[in-house]
C-alpha positions, 0 to 999 in steps of 0.5 A, spaced: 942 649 369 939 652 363 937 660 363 930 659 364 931 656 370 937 661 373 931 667 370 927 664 375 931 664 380 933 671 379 929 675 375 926 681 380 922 686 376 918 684 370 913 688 366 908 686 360 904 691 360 900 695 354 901 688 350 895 683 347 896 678 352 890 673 352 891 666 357 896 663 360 902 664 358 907 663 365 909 660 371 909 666 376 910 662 383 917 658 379 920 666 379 922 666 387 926 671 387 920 677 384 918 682 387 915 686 381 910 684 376 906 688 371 901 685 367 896 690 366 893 694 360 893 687 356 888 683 354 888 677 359 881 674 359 883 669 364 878 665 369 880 666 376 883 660 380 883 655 374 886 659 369 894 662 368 896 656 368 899 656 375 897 663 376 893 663 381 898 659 385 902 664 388 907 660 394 913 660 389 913 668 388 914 669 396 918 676 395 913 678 391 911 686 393 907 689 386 902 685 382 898 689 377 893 686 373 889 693 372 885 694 365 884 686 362 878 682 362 879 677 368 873 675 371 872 670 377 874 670 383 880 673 387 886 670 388 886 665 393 893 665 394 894 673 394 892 672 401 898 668 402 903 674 400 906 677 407 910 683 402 905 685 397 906 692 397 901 694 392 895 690 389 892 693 383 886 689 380 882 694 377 878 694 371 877 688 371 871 682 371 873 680 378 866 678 384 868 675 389 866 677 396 872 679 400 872 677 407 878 679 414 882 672 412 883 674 405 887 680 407 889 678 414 897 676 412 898 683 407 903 687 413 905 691 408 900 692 404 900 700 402 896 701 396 890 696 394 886 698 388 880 693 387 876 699 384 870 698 377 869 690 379 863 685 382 868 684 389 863 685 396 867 686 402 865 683 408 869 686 413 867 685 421 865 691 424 871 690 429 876 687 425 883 691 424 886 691 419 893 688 419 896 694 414 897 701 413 893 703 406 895 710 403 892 708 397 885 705 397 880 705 390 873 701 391 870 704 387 863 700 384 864 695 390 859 693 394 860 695 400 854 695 404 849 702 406 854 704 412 860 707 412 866 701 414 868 702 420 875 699 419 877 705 415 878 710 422 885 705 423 887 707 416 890 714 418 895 714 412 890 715 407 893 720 402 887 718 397 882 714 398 876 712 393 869 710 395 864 712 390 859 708 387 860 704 393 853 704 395 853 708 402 847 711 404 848 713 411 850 721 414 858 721 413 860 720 420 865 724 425 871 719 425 871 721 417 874 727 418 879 725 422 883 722 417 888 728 417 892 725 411 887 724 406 888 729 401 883 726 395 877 723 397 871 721 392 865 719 395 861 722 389 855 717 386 852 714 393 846 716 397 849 719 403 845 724 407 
């Protein structure tokens, strides 16, 4: 075996950020046993799905639980397969070039999931109005998605929110009494909307 192969079978953490990264440039579903990877601040131009060489398919990275991709130039869709990551802990997408429209099914696996920031993207959440979701966020940035005119309902079962980031998001309802019964929240932006 040589020493590529014993890496991807036990490498754990790995951080490539704050490089000049451009396109593919590794297999992260052969690395079955990582749980970290931070490739942000580069300048990854990548095309989601079709792009990073097989990137885009995460099966292999089953242990996975922090992906990190914030500040490159990825634009596409989002990755079909991060649905697939029932670890996943943290998933920073920010900054980026990224539309898709998100529905309940692309997160419905993400147990987990305690920090989601998909902020300064194209992403449209369609989320039904009774859906639960199946995580707990305590970190949640939106902002410049598109959200719809109405407050997501969802959010009331997130009652761990320490930080929470909906600005121009493109609210324009009256802010609604469940909102302040998020007892956790500590930082709350809702600035650049039309909320009356």
């Amino acid at each position: 075996m040589d020493k590529l192969s014993c890496a991807k079978n036990t490498l754990e953490f790995l951080q490539l950020r704050n490089n000049s990264f451009t396109g593919p440039f590794l297999d992260i579903a052969k690395f079955s046993s990582l749980k970290s990877f931070y490739a942000n601040s580069n300048k990854l131009n990548w095309t989601l799905p079709v792009s990073l060489g097989t990137l885009h398919d995460f099966s292999g990275a089953s242990s996975l639980q922090i992906l990190s991709l914030s500040h490159n130039k990825i634009k596409g869709i989002l990755l079909e397969s991060i649905g697939n990551l029932s670890k996943l802990k943290l998933l920073d997408l920010s900054s980026n070039s990224l539309n898709a429209t998100v529905s309940e099914y692309k997160l419905s696996n993400l147990y987990d999931l305690q920090t989601l920031d998909v902020s300064d993207n194209s992403f449209t959440l369609n989320l039904g109005l009774n859906w639960t979701p199946p995580f707990k966020l305590q970190y949640l940035k939106m902002s410049s998605c598109k959200l719809g005119t109405n407050f997501p309902q969802w959010l009331q079962t997130q009652n761990n929110h320490s930080v929470l980031d909906m600005s121009n998001v493109g609210i324009s309802e009256e802010i609604p009494g469940w909102f302040w019964n998020l007892t956790k929240l500590q930082y709350s932006n809702l600035s650049n909307n039309f909320i009356s």
